[in-house]
C-alpha positions as CSV (number, residue, x, y, z in Angstrom):
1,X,0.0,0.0,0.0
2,X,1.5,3.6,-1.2
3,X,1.3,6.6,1.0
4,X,-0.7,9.4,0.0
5,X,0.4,12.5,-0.4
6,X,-1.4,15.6,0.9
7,X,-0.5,18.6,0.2
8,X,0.1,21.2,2.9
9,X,-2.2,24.6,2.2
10,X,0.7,27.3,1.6
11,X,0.6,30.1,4.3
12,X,-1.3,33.4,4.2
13,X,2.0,35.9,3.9
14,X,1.8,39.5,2.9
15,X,5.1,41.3,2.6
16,X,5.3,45.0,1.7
17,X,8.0,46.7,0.4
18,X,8.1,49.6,-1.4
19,X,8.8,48.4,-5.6
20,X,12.2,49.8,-6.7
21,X,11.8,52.6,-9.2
22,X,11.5,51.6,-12.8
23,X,15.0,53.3,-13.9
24,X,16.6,51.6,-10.8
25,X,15.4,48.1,-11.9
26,X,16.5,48.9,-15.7
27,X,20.4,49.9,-14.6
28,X,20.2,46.7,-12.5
29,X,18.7,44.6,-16.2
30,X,21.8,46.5,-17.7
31,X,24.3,45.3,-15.3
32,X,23.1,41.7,-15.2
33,X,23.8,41.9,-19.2
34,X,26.7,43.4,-18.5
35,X,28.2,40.9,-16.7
36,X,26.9,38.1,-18.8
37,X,28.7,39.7,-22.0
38,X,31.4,39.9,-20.4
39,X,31.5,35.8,-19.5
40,X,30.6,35.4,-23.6
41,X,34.3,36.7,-24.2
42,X,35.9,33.5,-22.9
43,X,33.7,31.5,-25.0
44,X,37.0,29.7,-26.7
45,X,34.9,28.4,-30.1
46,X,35.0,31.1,-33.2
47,X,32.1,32.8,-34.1
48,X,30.1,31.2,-31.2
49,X,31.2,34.0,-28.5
50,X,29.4,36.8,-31.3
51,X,26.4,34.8,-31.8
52,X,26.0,34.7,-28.4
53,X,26.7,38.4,-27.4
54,X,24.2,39.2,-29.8
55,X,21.9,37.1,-28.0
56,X,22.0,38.6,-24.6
57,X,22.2,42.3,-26.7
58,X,18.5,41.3,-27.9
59,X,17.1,39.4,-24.3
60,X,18.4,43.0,-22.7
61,X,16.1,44.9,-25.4
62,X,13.4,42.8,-25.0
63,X,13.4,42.7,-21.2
64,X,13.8,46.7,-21.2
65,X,10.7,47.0,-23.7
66,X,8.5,44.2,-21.0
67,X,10.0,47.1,-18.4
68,X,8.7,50.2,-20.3
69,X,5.7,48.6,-22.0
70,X,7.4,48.7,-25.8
71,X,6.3,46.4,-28.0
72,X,9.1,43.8,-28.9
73,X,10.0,41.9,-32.1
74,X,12.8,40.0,-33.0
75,X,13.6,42.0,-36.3
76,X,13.1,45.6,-34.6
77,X,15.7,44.4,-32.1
78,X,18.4,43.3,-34.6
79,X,17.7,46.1,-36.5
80,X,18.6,48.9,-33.2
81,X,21.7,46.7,-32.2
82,X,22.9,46.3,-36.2
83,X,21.9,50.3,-36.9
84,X,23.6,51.3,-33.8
85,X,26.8,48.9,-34.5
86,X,27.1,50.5,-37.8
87,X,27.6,53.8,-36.9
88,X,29.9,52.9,-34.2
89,X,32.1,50.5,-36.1
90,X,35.0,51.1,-34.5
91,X,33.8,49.2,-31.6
92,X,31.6,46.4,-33.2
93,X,34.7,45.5,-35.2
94,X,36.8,45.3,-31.5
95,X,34.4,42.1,-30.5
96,X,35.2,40.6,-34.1
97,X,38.9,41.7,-33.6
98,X,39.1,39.8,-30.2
99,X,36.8,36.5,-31.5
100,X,39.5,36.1,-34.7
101,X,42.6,36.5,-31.8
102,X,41.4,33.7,-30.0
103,X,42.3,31.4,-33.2
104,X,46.1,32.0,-32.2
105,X,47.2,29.3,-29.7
106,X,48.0,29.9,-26.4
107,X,48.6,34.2,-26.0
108,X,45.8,35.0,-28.2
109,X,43.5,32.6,-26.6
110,X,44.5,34.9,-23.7
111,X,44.5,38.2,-25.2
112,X,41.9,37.6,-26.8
113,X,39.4,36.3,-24.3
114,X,40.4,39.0,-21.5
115,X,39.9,41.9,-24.4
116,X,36.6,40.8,-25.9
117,X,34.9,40.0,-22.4
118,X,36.0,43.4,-21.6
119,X,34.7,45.2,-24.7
120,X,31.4,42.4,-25.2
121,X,30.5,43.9,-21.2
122,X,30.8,47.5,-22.4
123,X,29.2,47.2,-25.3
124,X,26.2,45.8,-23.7
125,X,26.1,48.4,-21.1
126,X,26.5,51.3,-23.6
127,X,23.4,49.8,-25.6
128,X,21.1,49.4,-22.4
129,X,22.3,52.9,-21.0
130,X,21.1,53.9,-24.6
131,X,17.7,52.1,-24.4
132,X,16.8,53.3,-20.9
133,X,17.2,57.0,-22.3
134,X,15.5,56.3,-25.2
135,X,12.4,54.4,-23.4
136,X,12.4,57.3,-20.7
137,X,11.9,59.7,-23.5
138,X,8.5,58.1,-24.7
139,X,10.2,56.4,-27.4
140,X,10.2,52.5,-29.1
141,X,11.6,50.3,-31.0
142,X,10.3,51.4,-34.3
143,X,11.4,55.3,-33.7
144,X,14.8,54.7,-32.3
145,X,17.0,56.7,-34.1
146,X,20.5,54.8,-34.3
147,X,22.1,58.3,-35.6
148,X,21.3,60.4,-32.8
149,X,22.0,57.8,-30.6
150,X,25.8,56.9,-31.4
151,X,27.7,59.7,-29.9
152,X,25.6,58.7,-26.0
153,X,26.6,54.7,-27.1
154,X,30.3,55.7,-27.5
155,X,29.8,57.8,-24.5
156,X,28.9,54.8,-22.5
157,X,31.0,52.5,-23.8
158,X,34.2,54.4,-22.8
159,X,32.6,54.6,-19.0
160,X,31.2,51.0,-18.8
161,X,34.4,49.8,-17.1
162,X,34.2,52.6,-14.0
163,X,30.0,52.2,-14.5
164,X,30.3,48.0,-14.0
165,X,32.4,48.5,-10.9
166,X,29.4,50.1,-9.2
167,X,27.3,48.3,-10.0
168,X,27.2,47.2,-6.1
169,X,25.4,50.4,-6.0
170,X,22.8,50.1,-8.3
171,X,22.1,46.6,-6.4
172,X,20.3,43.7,-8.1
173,X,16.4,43.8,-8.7
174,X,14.9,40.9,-7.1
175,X,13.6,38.0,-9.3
176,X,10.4,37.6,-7.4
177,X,8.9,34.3,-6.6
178,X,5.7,34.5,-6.0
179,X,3.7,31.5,-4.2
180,X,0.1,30.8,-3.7
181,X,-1.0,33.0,-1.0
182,X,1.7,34.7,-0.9
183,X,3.1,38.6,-2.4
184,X,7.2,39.3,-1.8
185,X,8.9,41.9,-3.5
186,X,12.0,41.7,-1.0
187,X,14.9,39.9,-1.7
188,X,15.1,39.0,1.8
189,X,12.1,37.0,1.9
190,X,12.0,33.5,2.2
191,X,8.3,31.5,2.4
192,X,8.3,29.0,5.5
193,X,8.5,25.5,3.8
């Protein structure tokens, strides 16, 4: 004869805290990309490190436009990251630059993953720091305007490095769990098993 299993009704728990401001929980999107790009740099196959920067480039759009309320495709978020990339090419050939040095054995391997995880982080920030403005100006995916925006992206890029080292400050927005029964918004809270 098998047990049966009864399951326990969750508890009544209301937690209150006061949300974090919406521009507060986009820097905190921004620096969790951040930081992710920057991993993608000691992916060690070819090709595979870009592909996958460009990935996290469109998840940041994506969860910035589910932030602000903008609509989000696919296509309208290649076309901001390629438009933007374009105009700063300098920058978006560094990533390529660094992928290609990691085909030389050994020191570029070396080189070349320490640079591009450097550059793939700041070039993430730059592009969310972008976004955020644009968003917080009314704006959306389909009026973004890469040319106006390239001289804040370079802007941003060449402060990502100080920017990423605060990001302490900024803190982390909370992924929030929430259970039957039960509202948390704090990062502190844990629900009693």
């Amino acid at each position: 004869m098998s047990p049966e299993i009864v399951e326990a009704p969750a508890p009544d728990v209301v937690v209150e805290v006061e949300p974090w401001p919406r521009e507060r929980v986009a820097e905190s999107l921004v620096n969790r990309h951040a930081a992710l790009a920057a991993g993608v740099g000691f992916i060690p196959v070819l090709g595979v490190d870009i592909a996958a920067l460009t990935g996290i480039q469109l998840n940041l759009i994506n969860r910035l436009c589910q932030l602000y309320g903008v609509e989000f495709t696919r296509q309208a978020g290649l076309n901001v990251i390629v438009s933007l990339m374009a105009g700063t090419l300098p920058v978006a050939l560094l990533s390529t630059t660094y992928s290609i040095l990691k085909a030389v054995p050994v020191l570029g391997q070396f080189a070349g993953s320490a640079a591009m995880a450097v550059n793939s982080g700041a070039v993430v920030y730059a592009l969310g720091r972008v976004m955020i403005r644009h968003f917080e100006r009314g704006g959306d995916l389909l009026n973004f305007d890469a040319k106006q925006a390239r001289a804040y992206f370079r802007e941003q890029w060449k402060r990502a490095p100080d920017a990423t080292q605060r990001a302490g400050d900024v803190g982390v927005a909370p992924d929030v769990t929430v259970h039957p029964k039960t509202v948390a918004t704090s990062p502190d809270f844990t629900p009693e098993p």
